[in-house]
C-alpha positions in Angstrom: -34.0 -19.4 -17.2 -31.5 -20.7 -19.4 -27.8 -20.1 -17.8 -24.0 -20.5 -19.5 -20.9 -19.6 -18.0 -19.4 -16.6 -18.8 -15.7 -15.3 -19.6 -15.3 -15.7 -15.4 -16.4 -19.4 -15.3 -19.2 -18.2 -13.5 -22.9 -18.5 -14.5 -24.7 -15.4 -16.1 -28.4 -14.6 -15.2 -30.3 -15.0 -11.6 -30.9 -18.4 -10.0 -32.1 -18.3 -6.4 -32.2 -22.3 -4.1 -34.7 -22.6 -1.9 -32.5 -21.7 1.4 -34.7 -19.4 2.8 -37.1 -22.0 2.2 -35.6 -24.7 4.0 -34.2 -22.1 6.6 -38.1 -22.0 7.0 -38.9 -25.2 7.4 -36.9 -25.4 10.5 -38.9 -22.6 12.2 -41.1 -23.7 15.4 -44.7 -24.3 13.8 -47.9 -24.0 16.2 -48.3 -27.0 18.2 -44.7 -28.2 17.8 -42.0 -27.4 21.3 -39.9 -24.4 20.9 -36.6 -24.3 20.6 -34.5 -23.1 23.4 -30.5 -22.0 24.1 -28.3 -24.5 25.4 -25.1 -22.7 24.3 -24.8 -18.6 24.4 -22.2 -17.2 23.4 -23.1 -13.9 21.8 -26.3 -12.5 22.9 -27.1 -10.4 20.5 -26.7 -13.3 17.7 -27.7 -15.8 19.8 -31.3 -14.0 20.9 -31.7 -13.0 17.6 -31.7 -17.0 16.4 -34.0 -17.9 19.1 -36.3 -15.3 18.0 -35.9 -16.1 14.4 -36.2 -20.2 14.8 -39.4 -19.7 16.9 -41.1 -17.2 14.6 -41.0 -14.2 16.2 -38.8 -12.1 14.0 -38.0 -12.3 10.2 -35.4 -14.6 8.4 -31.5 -13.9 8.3 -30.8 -13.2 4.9 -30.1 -16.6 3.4 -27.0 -17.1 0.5 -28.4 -17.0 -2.7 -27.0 -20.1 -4.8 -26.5 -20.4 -8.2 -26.9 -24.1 -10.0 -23.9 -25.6 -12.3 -22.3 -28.6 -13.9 -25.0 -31.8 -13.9 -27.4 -32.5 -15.6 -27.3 -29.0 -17.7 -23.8 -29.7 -18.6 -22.5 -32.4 -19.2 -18.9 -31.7 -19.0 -18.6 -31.7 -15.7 -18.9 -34.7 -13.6 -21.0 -33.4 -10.8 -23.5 -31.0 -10.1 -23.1 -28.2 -7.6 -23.8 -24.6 -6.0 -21.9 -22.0 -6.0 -22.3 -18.4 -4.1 -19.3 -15.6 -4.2 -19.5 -13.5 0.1 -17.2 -13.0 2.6 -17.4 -16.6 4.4 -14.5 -15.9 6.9 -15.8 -12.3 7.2 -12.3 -11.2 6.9 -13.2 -8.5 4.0 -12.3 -10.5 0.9 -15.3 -12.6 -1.1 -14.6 -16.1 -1.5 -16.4 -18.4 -3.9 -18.2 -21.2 -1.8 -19.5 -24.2 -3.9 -21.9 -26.5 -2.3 -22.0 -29.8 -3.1 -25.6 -32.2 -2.1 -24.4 -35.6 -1.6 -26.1 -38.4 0.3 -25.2 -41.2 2.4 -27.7 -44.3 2.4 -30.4 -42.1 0.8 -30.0 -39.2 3.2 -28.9 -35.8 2.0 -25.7 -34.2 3.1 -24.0 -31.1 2.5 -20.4 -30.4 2.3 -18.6 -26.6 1.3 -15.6 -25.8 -0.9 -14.0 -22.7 -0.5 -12.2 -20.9 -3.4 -10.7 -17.8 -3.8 -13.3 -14.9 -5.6 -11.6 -14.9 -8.9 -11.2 -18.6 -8.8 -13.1 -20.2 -12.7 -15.7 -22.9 -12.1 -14.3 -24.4 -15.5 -11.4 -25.1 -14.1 -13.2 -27.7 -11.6 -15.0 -30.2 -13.8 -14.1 -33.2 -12.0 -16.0 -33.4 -8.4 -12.1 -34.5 -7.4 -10.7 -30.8 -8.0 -13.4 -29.4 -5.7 -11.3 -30.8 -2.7 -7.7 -30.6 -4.7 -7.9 -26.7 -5.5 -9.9 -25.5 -2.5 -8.7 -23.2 0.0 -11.3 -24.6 2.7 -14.0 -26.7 3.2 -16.7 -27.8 5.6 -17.4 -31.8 5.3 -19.0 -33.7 8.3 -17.9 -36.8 7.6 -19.0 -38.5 10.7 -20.2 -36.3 13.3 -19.7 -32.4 13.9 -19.4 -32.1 18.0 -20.8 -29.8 20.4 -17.7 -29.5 22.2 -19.0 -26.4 23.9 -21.2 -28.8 26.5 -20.0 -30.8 28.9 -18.7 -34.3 27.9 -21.2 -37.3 28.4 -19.9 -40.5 30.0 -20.4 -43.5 27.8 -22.9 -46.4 29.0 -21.4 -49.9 28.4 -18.4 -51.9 30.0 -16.6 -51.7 26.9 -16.2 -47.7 26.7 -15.7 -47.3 30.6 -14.2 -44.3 31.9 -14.8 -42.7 28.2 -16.2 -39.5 27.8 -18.1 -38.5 24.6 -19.8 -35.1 23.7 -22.8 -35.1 22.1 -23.0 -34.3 18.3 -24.8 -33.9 15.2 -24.8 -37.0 12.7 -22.6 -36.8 9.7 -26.7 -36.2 7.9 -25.5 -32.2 8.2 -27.1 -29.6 6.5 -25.0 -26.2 6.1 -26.6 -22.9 5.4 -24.4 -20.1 5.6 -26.3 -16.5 6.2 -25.5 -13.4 6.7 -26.8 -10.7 10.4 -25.9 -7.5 10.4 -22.9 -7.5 8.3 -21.5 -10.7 8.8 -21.7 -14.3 8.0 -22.2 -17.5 9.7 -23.2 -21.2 9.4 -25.7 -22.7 10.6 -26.0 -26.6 10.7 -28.6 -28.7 11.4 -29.7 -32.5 11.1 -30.5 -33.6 7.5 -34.6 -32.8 7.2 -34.4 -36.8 6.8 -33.1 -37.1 10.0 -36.0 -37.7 12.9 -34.2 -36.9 15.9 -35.1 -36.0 19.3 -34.2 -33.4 20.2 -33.6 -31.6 17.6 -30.2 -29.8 17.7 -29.1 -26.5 15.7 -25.2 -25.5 15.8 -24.4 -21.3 14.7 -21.1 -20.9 14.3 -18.9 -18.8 12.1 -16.4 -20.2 9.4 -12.6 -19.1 10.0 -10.3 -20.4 7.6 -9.4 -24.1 6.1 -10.4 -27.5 6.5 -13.1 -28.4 9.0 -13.9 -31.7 9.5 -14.9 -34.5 12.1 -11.5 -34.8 12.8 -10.4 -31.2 13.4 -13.1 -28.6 14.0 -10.8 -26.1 15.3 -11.5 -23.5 12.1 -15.0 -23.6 12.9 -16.0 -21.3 16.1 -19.5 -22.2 17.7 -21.4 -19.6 18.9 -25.2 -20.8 20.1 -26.8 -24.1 20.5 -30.3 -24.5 20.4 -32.1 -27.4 20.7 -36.1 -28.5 20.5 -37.4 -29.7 23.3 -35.6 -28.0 25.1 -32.7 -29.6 27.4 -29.7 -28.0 29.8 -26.4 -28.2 28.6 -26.1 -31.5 30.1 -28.4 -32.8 27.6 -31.1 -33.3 30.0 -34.2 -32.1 29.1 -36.2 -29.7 31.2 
């Protein structure tokens, strides 16, 4: 379908990404382990997850992206996603651009958030994403699991150090939306082999979440595959 920005800056016609699709593709698959709860910290959510990850109930509704900038359009500098919902669920729509990057040939994602009325014309160099946004979500090194129990590190060198564990900075970020509200889920880059696999719900508040301050960001279930305790030993 051919798309062009309208009067808004915002693309006209329907474009759907393949979230649900990749949402998918993280789903427990016959002989593969399950994935089990570490972290609970809504049961209702968290349940739901577990159910939904080891396919036994249907998919959260997944955000519905729409494709601008590169290669279509030359203008702009960068190519992007963009979806307009309630991020921070505090009864305003923002516009939340999504940007792929990679990092030695791994994908990444990072979020910029905009106010709803905010024109995607007005960001044509992938500099003004981060200048003009209101928020963001970039893992630049690692995103920790600061809900478990810190880990002490092995080694002469770090003695007496504590570290908890965390995803990589290979982070994938889906925002969806159950029963009314929103939340983030991150997960490993599909690149990324790791074992165990480690999933991260939370719900975006406001501002800048980064490695360095993930204080806006408030985790609400763990869930790993195979399954360990929330001392990172396995069962």
């Amino acid at each position: 379908m051919e798309k062009c920005l309208n009067e808004r800056g915002h693309f006209s016609g329907s474009y759907a990404s393949a979230d649900q699709e990749v949402l998918s593709d993280l789903h427990f698959k016959p002989g593969e382990k399950k994935y089990a709860l570490v972290i609970n910290n809504d049961k209702k959510v968290c349940r739901y997850m577990l159910d939904v990850l080891n396919g036994k109930k249907n998919d959260v509704d997944a955000v519905e992206w729409m494709h601008y900038g590169r290669p279509e359009d030359s203008t702009f500098n960068y190519g992007a996603e963009y979806a307009t919902f309630d991020i921070n669920n505090d009864g305003r729509n923002e516009t939340v651009v999504r940007w792929h990057g990679s990092i030695t040939s791994v994908d990444v994602d990072s979020l910029f958030i905009f106010s709803g009325d905010v024109s995607l014309r007005s960001l044509q160099q992938f500099s003004e994403l981060e200048e003009h946004s209101i928020g963001t979500v970039r893992i630049q090194h690692s995103y920790e699991l600061q809900l478990l129990p810190p880990l002490p590190h092995e080694g002469w060198m770090q003695a007496n150090k504590q570290y908890f564990p965390a995803l990589t900075s290979y982070t994938s970020i889906h925002p969806f939306s159950l029963k009314g509200e929103y939340y983030v889920l991150l997960s490993e880059s599909s690149d990324v082999k790791l074992d165990p696999q480690l999933i991260v719900v939370a719900q975006y508040k406001k501002g800048r979440v980064s490695s360095a301050d993930q204080s806006q960001m408030r985790d609400i279930c763990y869930l790993s595959r195979p399954a360990i305790r929330a001392s990172m030993k396995r069962y």
